[in-house]
PDB file of N, H, CA, C and O in Angstrom:
ATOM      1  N   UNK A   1     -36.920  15.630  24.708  1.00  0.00           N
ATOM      2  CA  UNK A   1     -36.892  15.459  23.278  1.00  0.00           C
ATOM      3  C   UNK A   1     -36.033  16.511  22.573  1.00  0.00           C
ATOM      4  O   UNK A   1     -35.233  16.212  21.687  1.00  0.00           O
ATOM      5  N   UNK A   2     -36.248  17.821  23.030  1.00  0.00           N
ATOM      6  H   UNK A   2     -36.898  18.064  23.750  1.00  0.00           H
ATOM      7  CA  UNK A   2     -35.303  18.718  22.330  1.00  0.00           C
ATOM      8  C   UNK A   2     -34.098  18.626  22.675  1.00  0.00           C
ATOM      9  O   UNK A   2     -33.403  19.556  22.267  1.00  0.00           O
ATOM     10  N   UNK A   3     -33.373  17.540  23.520  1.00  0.00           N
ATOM     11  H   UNK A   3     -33.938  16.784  23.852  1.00  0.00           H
ATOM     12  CA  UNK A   3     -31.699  17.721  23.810  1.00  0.00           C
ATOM     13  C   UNK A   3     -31.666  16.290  22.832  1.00  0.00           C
ATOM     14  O   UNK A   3     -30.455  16.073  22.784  1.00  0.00           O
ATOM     15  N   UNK A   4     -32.149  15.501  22.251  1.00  0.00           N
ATOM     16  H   UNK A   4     -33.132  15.678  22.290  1.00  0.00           H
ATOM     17  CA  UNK A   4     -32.408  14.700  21.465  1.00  0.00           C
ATOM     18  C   UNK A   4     -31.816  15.297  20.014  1.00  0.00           C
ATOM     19  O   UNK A   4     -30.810  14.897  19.428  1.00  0.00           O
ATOM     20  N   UNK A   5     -32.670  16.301  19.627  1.00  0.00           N
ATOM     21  H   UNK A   5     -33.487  16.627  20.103  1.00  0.00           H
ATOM     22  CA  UNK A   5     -32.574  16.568  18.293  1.00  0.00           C
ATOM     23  C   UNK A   5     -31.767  17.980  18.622  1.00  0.00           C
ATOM     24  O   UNK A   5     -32.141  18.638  17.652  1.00  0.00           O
ATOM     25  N   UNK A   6     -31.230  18.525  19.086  1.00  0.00           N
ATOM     26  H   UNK A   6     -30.926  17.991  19.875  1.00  0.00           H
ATOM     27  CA  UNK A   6     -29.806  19.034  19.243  1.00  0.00           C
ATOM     28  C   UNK A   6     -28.731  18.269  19.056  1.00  0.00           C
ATOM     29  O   UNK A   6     -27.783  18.585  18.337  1.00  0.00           O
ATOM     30  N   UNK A   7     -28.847  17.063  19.795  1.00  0.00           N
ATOM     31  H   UNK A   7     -29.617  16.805  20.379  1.00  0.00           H
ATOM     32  CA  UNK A   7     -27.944  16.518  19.711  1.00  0.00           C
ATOM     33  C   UNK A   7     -27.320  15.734  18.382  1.00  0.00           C
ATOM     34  O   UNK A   7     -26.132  15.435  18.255  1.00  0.00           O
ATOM     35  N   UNK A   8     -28.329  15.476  17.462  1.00  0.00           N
ATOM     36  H   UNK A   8     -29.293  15.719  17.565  1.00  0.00           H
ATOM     37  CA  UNK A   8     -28.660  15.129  16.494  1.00  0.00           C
ATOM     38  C   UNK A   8     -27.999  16.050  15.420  1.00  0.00           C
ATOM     39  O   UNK A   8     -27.084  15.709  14.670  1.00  0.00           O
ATOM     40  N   UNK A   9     -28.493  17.042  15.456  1.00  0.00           N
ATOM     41  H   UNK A   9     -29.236  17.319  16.065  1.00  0.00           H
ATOM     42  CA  UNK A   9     -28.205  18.155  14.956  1.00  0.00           C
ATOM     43  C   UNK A   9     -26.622  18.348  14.861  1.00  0.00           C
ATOM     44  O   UNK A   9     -25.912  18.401  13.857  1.00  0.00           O
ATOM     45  N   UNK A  10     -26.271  18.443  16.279  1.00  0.00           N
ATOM     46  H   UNK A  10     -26.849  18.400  17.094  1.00  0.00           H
ATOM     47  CA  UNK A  10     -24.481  18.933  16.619  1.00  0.00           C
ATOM     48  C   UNK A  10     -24.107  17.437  15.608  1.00  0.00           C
ATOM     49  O   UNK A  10     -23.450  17.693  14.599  1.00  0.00           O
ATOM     50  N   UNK A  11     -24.403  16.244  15.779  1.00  0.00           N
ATOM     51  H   UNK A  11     -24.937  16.036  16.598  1.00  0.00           H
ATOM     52  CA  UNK A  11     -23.684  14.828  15.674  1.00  0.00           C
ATOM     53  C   UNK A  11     -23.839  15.418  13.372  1.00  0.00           C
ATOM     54  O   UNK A  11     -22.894  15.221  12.608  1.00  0.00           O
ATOM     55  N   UNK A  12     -24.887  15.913  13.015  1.00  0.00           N
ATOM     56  H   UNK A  12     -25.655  16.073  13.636  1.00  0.00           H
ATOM     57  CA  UNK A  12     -25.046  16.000  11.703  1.00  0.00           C
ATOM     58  C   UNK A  12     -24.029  17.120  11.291  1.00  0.00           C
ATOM     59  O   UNK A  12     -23.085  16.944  10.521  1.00  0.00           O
ATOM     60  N   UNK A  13     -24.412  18.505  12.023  1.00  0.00           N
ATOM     61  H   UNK A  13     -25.179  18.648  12.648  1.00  0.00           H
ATOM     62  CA  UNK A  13     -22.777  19.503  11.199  1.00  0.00           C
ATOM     63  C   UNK A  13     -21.520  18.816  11.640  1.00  0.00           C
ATOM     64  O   UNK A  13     -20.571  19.214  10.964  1.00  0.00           O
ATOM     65  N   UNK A  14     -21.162  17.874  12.587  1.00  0.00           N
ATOM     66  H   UNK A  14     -21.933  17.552  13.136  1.00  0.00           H
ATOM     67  CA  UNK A  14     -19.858  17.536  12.457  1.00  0.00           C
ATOM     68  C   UNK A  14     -19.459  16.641  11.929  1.00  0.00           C
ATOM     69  O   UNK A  14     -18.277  16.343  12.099  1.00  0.00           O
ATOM     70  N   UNK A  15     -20.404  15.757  10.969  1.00  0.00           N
ATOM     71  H   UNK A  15     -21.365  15.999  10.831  1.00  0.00           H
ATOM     72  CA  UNK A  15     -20.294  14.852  10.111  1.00  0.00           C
ATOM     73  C   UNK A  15     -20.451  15.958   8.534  1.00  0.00           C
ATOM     74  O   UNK A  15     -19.964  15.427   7.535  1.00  0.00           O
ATOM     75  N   UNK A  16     -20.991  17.185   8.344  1.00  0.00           N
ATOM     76  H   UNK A  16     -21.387  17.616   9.155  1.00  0.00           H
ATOM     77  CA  UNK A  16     -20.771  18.094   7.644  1.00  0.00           C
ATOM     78  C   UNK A  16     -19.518  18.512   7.476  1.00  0.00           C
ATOM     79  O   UNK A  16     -18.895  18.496   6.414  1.00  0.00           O
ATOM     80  N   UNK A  17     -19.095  18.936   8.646  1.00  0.00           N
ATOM     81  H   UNK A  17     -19.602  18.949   9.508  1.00  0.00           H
ATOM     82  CA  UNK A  17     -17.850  19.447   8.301  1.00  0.00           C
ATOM     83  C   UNK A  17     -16.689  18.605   7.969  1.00  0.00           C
ATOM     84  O   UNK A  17     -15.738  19.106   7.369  1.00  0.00           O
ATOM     85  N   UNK A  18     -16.693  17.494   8.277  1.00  0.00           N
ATOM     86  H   UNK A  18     -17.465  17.087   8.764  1.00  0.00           H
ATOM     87  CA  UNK A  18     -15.800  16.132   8.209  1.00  0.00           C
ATOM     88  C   UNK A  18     -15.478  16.211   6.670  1.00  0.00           C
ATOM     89  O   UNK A  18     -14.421  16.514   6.117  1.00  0.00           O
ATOM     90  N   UNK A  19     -17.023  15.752   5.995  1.00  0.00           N
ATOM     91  H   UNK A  19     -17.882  15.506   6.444  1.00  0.00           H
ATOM     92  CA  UNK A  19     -17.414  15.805   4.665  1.00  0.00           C
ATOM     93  C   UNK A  19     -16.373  16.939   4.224  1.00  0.00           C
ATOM     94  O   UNK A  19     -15.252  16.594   3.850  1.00  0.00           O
ATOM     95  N   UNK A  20     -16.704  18.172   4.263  1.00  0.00           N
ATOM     96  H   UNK A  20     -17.615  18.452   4.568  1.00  0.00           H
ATOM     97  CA  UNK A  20     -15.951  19.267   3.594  1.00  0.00           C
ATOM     98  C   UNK A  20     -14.555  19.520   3.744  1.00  0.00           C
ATOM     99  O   UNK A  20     -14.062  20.301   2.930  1.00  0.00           O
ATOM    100  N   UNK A  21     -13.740  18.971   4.706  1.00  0.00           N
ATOM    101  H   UNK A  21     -14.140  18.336   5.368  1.00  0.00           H
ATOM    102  CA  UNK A  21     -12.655  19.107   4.893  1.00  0.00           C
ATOM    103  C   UNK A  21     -11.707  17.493   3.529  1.00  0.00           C
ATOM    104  O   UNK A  21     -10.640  17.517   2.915  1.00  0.00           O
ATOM    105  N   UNK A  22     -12.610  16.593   3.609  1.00  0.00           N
ATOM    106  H   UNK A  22     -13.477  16.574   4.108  1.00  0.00           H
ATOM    107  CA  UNK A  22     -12.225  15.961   2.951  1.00  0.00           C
ATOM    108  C   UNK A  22     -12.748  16.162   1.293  1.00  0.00           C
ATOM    109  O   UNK A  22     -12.719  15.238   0.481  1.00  0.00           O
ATOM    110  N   UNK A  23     -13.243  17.611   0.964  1.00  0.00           N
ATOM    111  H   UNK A  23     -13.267  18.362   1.624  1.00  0.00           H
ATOM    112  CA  UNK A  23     -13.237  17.912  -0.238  1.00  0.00           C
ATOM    113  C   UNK A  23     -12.657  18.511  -0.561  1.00  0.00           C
ATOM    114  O   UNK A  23     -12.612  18.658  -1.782  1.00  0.00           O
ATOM    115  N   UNK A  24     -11.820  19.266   0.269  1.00  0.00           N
ATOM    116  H   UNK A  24     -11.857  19.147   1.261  1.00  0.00           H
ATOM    117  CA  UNK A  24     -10.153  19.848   0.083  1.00  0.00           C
ATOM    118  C   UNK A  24      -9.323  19.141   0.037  1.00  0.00           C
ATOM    119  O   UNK A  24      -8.217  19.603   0.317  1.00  0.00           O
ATOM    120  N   UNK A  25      -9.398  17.992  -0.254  1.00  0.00           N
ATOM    121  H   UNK A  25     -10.297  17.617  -0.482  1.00  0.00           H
ATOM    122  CA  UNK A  25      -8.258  17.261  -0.606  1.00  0.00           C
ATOM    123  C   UNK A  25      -7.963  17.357  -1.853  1.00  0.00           C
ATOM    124  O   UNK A  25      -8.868  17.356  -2.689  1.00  0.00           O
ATOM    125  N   UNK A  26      -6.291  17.485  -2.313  1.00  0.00           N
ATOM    126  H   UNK A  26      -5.557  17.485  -1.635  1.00  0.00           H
ATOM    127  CA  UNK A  26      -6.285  17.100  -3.658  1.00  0.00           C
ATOM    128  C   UNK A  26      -6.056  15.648  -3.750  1.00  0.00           C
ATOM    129  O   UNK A  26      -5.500  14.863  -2.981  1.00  0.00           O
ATOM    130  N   UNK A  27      -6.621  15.499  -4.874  1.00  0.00           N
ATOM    131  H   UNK A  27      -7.073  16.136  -5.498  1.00  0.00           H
ATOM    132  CA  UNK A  27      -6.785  14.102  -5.621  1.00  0.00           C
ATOM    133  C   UNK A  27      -5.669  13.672  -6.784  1.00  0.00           C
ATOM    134  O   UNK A  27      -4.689  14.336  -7.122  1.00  0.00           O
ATOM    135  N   UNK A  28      -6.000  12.656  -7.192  1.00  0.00           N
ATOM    136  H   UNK A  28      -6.796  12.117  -6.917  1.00  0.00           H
ATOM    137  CA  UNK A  28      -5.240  12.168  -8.540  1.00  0.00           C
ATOM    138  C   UNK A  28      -6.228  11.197  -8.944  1.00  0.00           C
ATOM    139  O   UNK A  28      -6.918  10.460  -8.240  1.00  0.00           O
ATOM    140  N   UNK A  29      -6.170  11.348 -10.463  1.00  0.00           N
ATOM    141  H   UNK A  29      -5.611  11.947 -11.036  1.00  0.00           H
ATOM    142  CA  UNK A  29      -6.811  10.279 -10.982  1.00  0.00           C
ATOM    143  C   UNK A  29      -6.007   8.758 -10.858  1.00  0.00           C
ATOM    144  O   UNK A  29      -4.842   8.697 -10.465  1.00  0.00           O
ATOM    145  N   UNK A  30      -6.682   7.720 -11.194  1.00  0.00           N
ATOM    146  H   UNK A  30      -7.628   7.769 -11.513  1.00  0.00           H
ATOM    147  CA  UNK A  30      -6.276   6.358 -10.848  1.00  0.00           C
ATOM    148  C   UNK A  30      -4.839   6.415 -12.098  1.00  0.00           C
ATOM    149  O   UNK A  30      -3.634   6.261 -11.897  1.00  0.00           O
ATOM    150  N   UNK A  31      -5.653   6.721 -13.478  1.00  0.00           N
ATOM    151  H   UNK A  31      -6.631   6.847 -13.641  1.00  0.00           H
ATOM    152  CA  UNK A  31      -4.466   6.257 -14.483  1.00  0.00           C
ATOM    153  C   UNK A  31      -2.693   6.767 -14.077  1.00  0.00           C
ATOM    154  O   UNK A  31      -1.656   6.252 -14.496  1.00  0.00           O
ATOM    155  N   UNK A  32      -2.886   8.103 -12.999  1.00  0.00           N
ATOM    156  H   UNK A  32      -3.728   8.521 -12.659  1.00  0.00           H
ATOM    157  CA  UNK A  32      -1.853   8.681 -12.800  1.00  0.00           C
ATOM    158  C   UNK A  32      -1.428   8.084 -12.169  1.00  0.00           C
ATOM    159  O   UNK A  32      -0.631   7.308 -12.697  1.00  0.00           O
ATOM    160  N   UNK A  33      -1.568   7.979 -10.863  1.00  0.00           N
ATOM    161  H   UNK A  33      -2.215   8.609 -10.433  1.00  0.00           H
ATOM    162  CA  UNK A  33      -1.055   6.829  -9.529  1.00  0.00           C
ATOM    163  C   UNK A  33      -0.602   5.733 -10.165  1.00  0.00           C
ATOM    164  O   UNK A  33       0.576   5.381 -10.093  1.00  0.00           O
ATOM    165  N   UNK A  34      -1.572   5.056 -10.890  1.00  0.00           N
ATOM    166  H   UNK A  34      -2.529   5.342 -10.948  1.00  0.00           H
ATOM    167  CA  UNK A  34      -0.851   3.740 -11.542  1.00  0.00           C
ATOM    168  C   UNK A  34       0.381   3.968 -12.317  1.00  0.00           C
ATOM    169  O   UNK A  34       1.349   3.278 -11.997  1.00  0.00           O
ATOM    170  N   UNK A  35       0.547   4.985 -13.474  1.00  0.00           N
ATOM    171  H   UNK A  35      -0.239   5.546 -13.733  1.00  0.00           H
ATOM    172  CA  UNK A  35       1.350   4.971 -14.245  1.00  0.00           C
ATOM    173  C   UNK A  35       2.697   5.752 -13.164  1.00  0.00           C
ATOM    174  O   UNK A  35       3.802   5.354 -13.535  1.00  0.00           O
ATOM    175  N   UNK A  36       2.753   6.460 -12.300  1.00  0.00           N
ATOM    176  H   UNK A  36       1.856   6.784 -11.998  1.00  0.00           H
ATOM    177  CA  UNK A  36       3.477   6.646 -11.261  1.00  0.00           C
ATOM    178  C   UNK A  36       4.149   5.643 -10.957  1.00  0.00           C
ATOM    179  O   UNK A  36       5.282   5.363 -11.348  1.00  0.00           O
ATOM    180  N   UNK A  37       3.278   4.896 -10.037  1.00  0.00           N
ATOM    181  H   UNK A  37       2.357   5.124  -9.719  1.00  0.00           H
ATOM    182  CA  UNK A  37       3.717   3.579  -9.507  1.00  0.00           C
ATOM    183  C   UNK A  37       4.818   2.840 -10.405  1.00  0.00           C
ATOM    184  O   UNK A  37       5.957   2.487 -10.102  1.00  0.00           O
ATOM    185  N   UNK A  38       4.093   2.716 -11.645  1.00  0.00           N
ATOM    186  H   UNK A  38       3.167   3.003 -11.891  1.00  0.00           H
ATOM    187  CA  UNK A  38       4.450   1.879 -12.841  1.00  0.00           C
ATOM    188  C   UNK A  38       6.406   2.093 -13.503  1.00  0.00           C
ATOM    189  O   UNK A  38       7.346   1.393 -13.881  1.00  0.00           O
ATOM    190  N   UNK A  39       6.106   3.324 -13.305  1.00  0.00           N
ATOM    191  H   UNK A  39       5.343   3.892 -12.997  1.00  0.00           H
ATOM    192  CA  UNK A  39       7.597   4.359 -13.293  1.00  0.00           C
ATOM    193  C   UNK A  39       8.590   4.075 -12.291  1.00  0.00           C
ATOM    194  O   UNK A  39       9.768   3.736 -12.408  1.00  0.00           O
ATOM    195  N   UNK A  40       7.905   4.273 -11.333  1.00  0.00           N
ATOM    196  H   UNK A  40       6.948   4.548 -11.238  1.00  0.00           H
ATOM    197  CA  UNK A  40       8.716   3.584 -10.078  1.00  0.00           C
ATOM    198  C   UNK A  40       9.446   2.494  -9.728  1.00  0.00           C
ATOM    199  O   UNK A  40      10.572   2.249  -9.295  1.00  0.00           O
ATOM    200  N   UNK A  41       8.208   1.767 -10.130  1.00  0.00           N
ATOM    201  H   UNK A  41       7.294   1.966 -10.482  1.00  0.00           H
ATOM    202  CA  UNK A  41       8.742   0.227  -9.712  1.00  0.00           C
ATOM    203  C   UNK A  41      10.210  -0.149 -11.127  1.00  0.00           C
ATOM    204  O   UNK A  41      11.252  -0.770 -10.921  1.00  0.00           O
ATOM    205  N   UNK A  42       9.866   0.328 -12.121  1.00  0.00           N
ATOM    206  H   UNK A  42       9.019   0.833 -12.288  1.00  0.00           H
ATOM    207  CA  UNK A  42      11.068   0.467 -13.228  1.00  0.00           C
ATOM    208  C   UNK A  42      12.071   0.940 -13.167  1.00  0.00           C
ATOM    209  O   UNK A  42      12.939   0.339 -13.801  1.00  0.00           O
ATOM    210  N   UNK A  43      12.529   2.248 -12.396  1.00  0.00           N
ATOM    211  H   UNK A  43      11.825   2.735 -11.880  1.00  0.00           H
ATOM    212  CA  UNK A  43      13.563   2.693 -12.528  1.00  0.00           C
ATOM    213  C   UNK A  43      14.073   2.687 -10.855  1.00  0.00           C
ATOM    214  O   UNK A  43      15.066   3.412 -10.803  1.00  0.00           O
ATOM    215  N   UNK A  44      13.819   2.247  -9.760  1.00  0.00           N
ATOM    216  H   UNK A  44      13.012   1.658  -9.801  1.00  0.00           H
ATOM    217  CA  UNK A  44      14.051   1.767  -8.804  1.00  0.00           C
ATOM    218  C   UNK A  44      14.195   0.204  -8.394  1.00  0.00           C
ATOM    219  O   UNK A  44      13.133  -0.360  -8.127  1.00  0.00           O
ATOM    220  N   UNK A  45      15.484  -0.624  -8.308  1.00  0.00           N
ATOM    221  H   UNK A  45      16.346  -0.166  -8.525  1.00  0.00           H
ATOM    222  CA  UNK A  45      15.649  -1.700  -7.857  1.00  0.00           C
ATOM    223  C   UNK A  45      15.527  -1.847  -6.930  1.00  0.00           C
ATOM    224  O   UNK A  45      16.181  -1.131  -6.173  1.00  0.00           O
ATOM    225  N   UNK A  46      14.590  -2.894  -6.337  1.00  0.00           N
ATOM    226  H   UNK A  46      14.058  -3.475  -6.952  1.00  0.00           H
ATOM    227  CA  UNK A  46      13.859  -3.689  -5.208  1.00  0.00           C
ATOM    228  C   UNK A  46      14.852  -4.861  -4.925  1.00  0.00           C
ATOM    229  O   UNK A  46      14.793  -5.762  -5.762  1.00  0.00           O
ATOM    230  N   UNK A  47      15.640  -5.009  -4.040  1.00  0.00           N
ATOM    231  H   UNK A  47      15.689  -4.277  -3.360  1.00  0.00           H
ATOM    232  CA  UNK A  47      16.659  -6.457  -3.613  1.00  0.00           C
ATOM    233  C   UNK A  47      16.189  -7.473  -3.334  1.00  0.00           C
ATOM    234  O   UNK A  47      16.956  -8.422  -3.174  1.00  0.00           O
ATOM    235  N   UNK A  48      14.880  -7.649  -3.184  1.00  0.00           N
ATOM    236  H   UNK A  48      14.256  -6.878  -3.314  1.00  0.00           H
ATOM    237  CA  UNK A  48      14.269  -8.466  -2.331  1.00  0.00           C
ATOM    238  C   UNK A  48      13.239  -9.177  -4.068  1.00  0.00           C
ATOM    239  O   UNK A  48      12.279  -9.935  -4.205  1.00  0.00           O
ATOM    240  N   UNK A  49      13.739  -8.743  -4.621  1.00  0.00           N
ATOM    241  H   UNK A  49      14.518  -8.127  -4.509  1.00  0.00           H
ATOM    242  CA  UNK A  49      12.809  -9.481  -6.066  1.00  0.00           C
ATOM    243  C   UNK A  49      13.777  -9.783  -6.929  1.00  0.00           C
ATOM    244  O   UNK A  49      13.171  -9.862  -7.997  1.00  0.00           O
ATOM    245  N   UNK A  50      15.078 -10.036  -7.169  1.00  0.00           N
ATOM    246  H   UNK A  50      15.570  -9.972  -6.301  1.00  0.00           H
ATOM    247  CA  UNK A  50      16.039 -10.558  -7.680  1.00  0.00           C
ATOM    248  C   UNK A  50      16.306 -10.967  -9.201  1.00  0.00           C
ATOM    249  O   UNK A  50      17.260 -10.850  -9.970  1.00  0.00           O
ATOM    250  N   UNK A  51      14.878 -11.562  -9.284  1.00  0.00           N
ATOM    251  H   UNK A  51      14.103 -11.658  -8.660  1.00  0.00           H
ATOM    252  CA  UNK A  51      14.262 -12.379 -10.274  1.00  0.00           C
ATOM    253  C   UNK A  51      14.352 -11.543 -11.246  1.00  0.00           C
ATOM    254  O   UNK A  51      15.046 -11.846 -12.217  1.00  0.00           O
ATOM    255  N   UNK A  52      13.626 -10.232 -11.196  1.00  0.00           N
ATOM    256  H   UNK A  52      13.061  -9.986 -10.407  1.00  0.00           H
ATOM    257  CA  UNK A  52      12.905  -9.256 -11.858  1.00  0.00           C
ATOM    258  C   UNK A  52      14.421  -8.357 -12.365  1.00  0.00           C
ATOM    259  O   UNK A  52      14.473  -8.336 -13.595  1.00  0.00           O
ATOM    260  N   UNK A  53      15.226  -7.875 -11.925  1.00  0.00           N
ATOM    261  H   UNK A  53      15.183  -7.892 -10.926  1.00  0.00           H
ATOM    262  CA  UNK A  53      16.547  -7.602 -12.122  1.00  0.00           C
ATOM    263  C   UNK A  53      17.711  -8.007 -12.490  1.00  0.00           C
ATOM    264  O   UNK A  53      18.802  -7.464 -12.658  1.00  0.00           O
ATOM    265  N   UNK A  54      17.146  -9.451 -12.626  1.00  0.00           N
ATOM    266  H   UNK A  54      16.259  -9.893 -12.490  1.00  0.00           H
ATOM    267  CA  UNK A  54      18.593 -10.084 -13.223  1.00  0.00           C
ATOM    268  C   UNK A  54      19.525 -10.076 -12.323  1.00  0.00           C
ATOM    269  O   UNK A  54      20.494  -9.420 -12.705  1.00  0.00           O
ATOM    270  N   UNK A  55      19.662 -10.580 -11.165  1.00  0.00           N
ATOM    271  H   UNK A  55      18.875 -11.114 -10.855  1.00  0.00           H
ATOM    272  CA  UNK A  55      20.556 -10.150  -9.854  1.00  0.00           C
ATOM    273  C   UNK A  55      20.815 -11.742 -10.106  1.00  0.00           C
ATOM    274  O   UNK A  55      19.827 -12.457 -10.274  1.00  0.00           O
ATOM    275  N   UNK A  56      22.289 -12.385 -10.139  1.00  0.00           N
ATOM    276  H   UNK A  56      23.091 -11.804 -10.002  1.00  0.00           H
ATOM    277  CA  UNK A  56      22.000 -13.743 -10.004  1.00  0.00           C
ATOM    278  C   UNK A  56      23.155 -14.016  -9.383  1.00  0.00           C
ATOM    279  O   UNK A  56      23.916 -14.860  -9.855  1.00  0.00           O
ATOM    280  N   UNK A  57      23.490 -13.233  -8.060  1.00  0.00           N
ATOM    281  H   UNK A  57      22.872 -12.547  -7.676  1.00  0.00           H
ATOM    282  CA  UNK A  57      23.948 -13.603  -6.931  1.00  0.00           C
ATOM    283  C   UNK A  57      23.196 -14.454  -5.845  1.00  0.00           C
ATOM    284  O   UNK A  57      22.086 -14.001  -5.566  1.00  0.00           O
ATOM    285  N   UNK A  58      23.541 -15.508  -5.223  1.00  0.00           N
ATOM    286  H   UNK A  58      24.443 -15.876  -5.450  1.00  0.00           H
ATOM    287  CA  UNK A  58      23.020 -15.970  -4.709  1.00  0.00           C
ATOM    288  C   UNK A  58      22.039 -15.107  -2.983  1.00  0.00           C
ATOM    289  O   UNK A  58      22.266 -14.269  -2.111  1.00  0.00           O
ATOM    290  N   UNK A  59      21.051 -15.980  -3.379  1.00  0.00           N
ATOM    291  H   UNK A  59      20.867 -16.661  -4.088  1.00  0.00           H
ATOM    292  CA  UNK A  59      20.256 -15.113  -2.288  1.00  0.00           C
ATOM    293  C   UNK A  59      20.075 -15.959  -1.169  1.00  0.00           C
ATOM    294  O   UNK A  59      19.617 -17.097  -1.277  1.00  0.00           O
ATOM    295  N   UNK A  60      20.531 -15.273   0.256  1.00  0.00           N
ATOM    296  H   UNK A  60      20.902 -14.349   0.343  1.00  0.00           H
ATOM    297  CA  UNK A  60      21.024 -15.854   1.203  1.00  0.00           C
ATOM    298  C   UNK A  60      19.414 -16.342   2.119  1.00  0.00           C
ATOM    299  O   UNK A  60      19.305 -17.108   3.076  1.00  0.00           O
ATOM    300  N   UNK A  61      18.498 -15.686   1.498  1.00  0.00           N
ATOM    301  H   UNK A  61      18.586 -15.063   0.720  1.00  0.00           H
ATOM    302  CA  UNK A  61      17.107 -16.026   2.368  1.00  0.00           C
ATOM    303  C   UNK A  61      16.528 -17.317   1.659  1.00  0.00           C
ATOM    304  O   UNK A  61      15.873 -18.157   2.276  1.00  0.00           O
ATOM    305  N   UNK A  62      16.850 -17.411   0.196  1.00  0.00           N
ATOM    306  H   UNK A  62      17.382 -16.728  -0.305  1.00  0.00           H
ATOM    307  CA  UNK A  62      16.305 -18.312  -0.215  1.00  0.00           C
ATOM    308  C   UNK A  62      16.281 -19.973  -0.047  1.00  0.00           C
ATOM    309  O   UNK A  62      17.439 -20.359   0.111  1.00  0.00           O
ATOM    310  N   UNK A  63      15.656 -20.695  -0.038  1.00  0.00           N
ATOM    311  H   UNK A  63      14.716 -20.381  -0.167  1.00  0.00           H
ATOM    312  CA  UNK A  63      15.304 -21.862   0.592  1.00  0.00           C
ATOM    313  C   UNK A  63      16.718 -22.801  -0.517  1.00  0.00           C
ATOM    314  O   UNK A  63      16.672 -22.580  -1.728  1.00  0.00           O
ATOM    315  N   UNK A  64      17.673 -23.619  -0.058  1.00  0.00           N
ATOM    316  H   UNK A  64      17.710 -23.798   0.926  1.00  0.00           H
ATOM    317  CA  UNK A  64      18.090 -24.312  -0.934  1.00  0.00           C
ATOM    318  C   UNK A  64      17.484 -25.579  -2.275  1.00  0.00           C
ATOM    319  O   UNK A  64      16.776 -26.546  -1.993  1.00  0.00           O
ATOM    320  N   UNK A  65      17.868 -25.317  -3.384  1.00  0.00           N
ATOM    321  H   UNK A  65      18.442 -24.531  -3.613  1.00  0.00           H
ATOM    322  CA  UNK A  65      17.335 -26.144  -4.598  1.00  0.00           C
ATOM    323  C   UNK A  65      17.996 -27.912  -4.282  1.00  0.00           C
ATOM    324  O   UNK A  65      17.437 -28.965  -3.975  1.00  0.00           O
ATOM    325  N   UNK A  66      19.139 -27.604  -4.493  1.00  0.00           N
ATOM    326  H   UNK A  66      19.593 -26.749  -4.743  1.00  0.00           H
ATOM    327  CA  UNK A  66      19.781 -28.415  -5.078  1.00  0.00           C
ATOM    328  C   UNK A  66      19.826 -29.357  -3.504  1.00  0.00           C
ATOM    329  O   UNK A  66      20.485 -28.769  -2.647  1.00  0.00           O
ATOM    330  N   UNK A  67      19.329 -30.461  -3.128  1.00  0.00           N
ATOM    331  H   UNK A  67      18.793 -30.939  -3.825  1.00  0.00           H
ATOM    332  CA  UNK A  67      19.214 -30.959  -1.784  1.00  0.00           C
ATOM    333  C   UNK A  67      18.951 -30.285  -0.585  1.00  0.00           C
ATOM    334  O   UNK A  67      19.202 -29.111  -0.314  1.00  0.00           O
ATOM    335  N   UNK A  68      18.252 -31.418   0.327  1.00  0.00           N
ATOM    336  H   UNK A  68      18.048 -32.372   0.107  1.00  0.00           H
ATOM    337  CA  UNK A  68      18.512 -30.518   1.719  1.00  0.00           C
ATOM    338  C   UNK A  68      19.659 -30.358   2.658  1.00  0.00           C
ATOM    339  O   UNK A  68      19.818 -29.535   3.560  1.00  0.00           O
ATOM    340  N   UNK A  69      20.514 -31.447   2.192  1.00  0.00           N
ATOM    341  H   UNK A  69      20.384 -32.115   1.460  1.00  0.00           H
ATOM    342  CA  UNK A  69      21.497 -31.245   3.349  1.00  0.00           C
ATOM    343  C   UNK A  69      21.325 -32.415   3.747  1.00  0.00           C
ATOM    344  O   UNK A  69      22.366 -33.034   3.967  1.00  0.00           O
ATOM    345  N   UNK A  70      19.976 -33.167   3.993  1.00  0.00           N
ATOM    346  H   UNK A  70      19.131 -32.663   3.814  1.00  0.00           H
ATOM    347  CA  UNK A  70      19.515 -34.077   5.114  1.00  0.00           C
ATOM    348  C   UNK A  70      20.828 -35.447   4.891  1.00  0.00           C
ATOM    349  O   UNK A  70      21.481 -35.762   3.896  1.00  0.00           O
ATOM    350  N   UNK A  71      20.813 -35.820   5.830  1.00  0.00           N
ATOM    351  H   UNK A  71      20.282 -35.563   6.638  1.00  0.00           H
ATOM    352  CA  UNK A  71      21.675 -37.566   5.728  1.00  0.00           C
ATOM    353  C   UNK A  71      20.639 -37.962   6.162  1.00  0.00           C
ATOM    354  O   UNK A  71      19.857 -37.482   6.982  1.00  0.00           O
ATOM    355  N   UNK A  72      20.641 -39.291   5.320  1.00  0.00           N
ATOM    356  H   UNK A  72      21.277 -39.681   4.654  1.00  0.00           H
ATOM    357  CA  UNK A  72      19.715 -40.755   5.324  1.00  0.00           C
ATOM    358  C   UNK A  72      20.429 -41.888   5.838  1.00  0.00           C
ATOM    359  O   UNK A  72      21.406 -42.324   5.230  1.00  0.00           O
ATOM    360  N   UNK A  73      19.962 -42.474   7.063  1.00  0.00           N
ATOM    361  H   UNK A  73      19.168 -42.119   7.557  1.00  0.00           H
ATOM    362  CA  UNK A  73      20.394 -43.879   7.891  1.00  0.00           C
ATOM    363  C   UNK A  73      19.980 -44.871   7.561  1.00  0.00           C
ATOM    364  O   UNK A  73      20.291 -45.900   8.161  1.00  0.00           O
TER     365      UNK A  73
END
């Protein structure tokens, strides 16, 4: 029983110390990260969203509009 609650014991301070190491973390509040993000995504162009940039070169991944191509027999 007592290698039981040793063991117990060891398994609880190293879930202690886990705890405390992750209270040295620095943080950020949410509004910051978001408004970060928010900054980001604005003054960095993304190629792959076209739409959003006014890019109106044709985009070579995109699925064709105007027909498929197909011939009909």
């Amino acid at each position: 029983m007592p290698r039981q609650a040793e063991a117990k014991l060891r398994k609880l301070l190293e879930l202690n110390g886990k705890l405390k190491e992750q209270l040295e973390i620095s943080r950020i509040p949410v509004s910051e990260a978001s408004r970060s993000l928010i900054e980001y995504c604005q003054t960095n162009q993304d190629m792959m969203i076209p739409s959003v940039w006014g890019n109106r070169n044709p985009d070579p991944f995109a699925e064709p509009t105007a027909g498929c191509g197909c011939v009909l027999m």
